[in-house]
C-alpha positions as CSV (number, residue, x, y, z in Angstrom):
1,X,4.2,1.9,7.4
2,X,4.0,4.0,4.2
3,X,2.8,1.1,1.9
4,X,-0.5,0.4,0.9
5,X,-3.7,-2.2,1.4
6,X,-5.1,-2.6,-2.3
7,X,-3.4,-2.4,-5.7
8,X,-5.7,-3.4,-8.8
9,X,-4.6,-4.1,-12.5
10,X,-6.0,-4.7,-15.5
11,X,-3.1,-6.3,-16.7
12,X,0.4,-7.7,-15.0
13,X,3.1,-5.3,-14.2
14,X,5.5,-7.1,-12.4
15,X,8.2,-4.0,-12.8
16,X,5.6,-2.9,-9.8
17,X,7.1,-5.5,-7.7
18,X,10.8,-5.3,-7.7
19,X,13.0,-2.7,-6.9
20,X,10.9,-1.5,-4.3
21,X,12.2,-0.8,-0.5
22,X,9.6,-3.5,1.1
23,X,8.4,-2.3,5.1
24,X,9.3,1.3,4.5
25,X,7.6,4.9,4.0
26,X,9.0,4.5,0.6
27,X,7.0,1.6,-0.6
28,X,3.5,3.7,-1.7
29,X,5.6,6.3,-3.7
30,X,8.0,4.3,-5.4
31,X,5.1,2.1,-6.5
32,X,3.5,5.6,-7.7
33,X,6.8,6.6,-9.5
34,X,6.6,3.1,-11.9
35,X,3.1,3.7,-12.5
36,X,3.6,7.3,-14.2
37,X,6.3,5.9,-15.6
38,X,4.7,3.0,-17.5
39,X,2.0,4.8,-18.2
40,X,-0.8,3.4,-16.2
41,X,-3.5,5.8,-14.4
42,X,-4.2,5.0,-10.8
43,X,-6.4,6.3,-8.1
44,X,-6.0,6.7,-4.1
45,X,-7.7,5.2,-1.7
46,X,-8.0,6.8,2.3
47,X,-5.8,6.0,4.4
48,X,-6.5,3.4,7.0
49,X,-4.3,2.8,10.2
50,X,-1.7,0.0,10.1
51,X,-2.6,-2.8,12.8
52,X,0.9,-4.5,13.7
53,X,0.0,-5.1,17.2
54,X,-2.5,-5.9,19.8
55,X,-2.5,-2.2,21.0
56,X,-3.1,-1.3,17.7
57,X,-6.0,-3.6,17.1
58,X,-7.6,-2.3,20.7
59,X,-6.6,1.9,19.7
60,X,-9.6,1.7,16.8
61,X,-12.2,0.2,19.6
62,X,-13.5,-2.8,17.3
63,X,-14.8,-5.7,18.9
64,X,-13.6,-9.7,18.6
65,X,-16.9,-11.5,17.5
């Protein structure tokens, strides 16, 4: 979806949370561009698949247990 699964701070920065274009491929940069812009370091993570659906949940293989 373009956003992301983890965000860690050391201290609030709610400027992270508004203004951003929620359920879009915009979401993970925008969020980048107010980092850098406050100042704050950050570091990636890899990318994991998005599971929205059943299919989705069945395409990786894993098991119900």
């Amino acid at each position: 979806d373009g956003g992301y699964y983890l965000l860690g701070l050391r201290t609030p920065c709610p400027q992270l949370f508004s203004g951003i274009p929620w359920s879009t491929e915009k979401v993970l940069p925008r969020t980048l561009e107010v980092l850098e812009k406050s100042g704050r370091s950050h570091t990636l993570l890899p990318v994991l698949s998005d599971i929205d659906h059943w299919a989705d949940w069945q395409a990786h293989g894993w098991p119900l247990d």
